[in-house]
N, C-alpha and C positions, 0 to 999 in steps of 0.2 A: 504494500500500500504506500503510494505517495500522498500523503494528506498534509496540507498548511494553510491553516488560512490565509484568503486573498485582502486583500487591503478593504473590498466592499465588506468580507464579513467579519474584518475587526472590527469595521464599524458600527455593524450592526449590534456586534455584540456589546462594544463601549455605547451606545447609546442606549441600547435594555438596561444595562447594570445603572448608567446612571440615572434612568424613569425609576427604575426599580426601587435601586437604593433611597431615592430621594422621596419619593411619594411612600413606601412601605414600609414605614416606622414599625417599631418592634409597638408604640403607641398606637399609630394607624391599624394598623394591623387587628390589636385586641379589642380594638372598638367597631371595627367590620365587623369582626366575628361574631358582639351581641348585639348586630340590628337584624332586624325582621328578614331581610335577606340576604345577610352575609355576601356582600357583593360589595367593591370598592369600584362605583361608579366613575368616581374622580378618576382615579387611575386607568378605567377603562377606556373615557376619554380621551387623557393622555396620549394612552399609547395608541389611539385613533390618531390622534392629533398629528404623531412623532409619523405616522405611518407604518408602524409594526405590527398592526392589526391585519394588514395587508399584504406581509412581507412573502406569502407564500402565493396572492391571488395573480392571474396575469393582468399585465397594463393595460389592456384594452378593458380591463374592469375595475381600473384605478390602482390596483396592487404593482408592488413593485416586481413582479414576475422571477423573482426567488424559488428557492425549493427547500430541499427536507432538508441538510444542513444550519441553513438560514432560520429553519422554525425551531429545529433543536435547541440552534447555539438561546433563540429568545428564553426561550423556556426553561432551558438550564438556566437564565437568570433568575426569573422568576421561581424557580426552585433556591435560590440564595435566599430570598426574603420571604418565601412562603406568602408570598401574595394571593389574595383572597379576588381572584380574578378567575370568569369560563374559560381561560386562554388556551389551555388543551386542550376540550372539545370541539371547541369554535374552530381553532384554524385547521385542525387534522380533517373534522369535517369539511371544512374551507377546502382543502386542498384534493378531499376524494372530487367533489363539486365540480373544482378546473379541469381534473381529468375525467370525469366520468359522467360527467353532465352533459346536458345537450344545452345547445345557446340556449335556449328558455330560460329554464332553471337556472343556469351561470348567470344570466343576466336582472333574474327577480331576484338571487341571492348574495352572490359577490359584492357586488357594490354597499349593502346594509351590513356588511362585513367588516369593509374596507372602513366603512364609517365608525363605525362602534353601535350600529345601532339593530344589528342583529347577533341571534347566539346562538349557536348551533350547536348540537350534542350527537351522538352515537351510541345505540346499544346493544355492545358488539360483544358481550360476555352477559353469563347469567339471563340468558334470552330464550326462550322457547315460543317463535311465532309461525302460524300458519296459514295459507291465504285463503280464502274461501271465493265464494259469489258474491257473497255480503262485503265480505274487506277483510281485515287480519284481523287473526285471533289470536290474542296470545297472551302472555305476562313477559315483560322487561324488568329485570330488576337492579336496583340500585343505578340508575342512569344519571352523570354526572350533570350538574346544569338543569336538567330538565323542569324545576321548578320556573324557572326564564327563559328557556328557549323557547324560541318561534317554531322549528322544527328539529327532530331526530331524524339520525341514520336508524333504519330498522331492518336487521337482516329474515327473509324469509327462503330456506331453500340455498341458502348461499348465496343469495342475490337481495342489493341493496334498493331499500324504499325510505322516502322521504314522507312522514308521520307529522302532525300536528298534535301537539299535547293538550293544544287546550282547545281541538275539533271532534269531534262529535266519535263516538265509541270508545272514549281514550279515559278514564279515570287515574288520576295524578296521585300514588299516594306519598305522599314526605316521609324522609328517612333522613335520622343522623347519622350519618358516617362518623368514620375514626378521625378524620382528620380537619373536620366541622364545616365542611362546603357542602353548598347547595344539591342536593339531590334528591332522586326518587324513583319509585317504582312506578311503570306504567301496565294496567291494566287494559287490551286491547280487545275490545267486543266491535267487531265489524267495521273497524277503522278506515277509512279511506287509505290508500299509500298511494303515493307517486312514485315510479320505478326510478332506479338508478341506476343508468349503464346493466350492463347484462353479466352470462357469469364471470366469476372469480371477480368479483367487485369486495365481496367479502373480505377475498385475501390479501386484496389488492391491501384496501385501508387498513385492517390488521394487522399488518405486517409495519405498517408505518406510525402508526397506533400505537403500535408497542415500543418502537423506538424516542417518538416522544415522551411517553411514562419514564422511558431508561434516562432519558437526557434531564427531567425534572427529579429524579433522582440524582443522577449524579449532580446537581446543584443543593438539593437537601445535605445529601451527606458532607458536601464541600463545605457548605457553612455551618454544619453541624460540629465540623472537625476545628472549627477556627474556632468558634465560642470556646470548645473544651480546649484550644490551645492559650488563647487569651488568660482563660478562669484560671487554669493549672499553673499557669507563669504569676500570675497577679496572689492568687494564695499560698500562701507561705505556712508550713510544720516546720521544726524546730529549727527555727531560724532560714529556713530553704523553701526556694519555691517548691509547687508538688510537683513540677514537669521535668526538675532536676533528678527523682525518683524515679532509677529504673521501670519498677510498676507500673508506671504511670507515663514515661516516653515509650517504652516497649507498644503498651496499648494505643498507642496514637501512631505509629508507625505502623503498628500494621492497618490502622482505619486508613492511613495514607497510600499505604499500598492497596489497600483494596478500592479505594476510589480510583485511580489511575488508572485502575486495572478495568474498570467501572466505565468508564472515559474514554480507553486504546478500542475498545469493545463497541460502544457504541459509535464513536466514529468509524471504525472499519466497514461496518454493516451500512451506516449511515452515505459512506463514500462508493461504495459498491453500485448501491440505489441510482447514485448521479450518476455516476458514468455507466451503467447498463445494463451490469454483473449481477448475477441473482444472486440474492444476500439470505437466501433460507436459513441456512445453516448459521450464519454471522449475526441474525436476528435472535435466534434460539439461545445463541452463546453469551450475546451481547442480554438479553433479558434474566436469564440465567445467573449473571452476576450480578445486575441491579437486584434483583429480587432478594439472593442470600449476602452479598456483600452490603448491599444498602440498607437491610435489617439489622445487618453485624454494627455496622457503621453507626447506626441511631443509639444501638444498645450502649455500646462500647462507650459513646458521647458523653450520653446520661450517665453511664454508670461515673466518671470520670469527676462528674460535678459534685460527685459525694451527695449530700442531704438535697443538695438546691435540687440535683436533677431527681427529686421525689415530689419538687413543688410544681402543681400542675398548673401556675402563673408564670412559670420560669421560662425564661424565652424557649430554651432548648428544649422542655417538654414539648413545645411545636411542633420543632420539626421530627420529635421522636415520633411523633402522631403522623406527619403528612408521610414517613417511611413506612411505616406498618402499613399505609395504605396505600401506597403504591405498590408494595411488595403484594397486596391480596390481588390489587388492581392486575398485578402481572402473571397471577397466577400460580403463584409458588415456585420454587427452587424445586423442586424433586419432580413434579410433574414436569417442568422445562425438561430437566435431563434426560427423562425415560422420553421425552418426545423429539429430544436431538438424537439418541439414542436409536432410536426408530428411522431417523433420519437419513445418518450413518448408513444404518443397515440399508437404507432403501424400500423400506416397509411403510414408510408412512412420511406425510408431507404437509408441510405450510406450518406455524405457528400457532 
């Protein structure tokens, strides 16, 4: 793999970190969290504003005609500050849209994208739907966003349809997740769908799905490892910082290595996708380590902080929370393996 960033996506990614940083106070932050919607509007703006909402759409629909790199590198910021933003659902669904939409649909949707003033979700796991005469039946569950979105990805059959959550067959139920964003379970009795492209649309966006989860990961654990670097230098036992403690650098070195590792992985897969290479196998691998290292990574964080990382106001309890849920989001470590596994062998396929 030759990968390095080009000059447009340093910049993209210096300008995430600083919307990020600058709007997502560890204060901002805990005060999204207890309003009625858990959504940081202001910052959704924003990053309308900056144009990153768009970074994945093509220019003939305002976006700046970017790709899966470019969405990663946003999101891995947004995985720094654990910002309480649809940013995942929105542009992955964004991005199945530019590929697998027909003008119609690119053109009702893309654009309220590009603006900030649409949200789009997918519910591409824990899904059982089926089409009928009437429309789709089914149960979706735990679907991220879908309390604000305008419409879901809904796969039936391995083929993607465009749902209205708050159209007619669709009952909305609210659920708290672990890691305290907006979501829900859809109940589908006869639902209308609009088709999306034809088959392996499923695999298509799953596959790329999963590497955005990997890449707001490896931004979780990356600032997770810096708080616990910060804390551990700044706290002092008998007369020494705690970082100067074997114990205690041993365990942050390896969280260190396990992000990079976290990192090499997901851009491999990531860089495969752009230039042409089927990335099956480098998706599997790359998921595989977000899931058991970016679990490892949270743990190890908190455990580090001693007493604080038991306080559930402590910044770091945060991002222990947005880990846990990426890691279920992805599926688990042990089921990725037997499924790379199967890979390998040639027995079984896709993500």
């Amino acid at each position: 793999m030759d990968f390095t960033l080009s000059e447009e996506q340093e910049a993209v990614q210096g300008l995430a970190r600083q919307i990020f940083e600058g709007r997502a106070t560890v204060e901002r932050v805990a005060a999204v969290e207890r309003s009625a919607e858990a959504v940081d509007r202001d910052l959704w703006a924003d990053l309308a504003a900056a144009g990153l909402l768009g970074i994945a759409v093509p220019e003939e629909h305002g976006g700046s005609g970017l790709g899966l790199i470019e969405l990663c590198l946003l999101l891995e910021q947004q995985g720094r500050t654990v910002a309480p933003v649809p940013l995942y659902p929105t542009l992955v669904s964004a991005l199945a849209l530019a590929e697998l939409g027909t003008p119609g649909q690119q053109d009702r949707w893309l654009p309220g994208v590009v603006e900030g003033e649409v949200v789009l979700s997918a519910a591409l796991d824990g899904a059982v739907v089926e089409g009928t005469a009437e429309g789709l039946t089914g149960r979706c569950l735990s679907v991220p966003a879908a309390p604000i979105a305008d419409r879901v990805l809904v796969v039936v059959d391995g083929r993607l349809h465009l749902v209205d959550p708050a159209g007619p067959g669709v009952v909305v139920e609210l659920v708290r997740t672990t890691d305290r964003q907006p979501a829900a379970h859809l109940v589908l009795t006869g639902a209308p769908g609009e088709a999306l492209g034809g088959e392996g649309g499923e695999a298509w966006v799953r596959e790329r799905a999963l590497l955005g989860i990997c890449a707001l990961q490896v931004g979780v654990a990356e600032a997770a490892l810096r708080l616990a670097a910060d804390y551990t230098s700044e706290r002092r036992q008998f007369a020494k910082p705690l970082s100067s403690f074997q114990g205690v650098s041993h365990k942050a070195a390896a969280a260190y290595i396990d992000i990079e590792a976290m990192r090499a992985t997901l851009w491999q897969a990531a860089w495969r996708f752009t230039v042409g290479l089927d990335a099956t196998r480098e998706v599997l691998v790359a998921k595989w380590w977000a899931a058991e290292a970016g679990q490892r990574v949270v743990h190890t964080t908190q455990h580090l902080h001693g007493g604080m990382g038991a306080d559930v106001d402590y910044p770091v309890h945060r991002y222990f929370l947005w880990g846990k849920q990426l890691e279920v989001m992805l599926g688990g470590a042990s089921a990725t393996l037997a499924r790379l596994g199967q890979v390998l062998a040639g027995t079984g396929a896709g993500a």
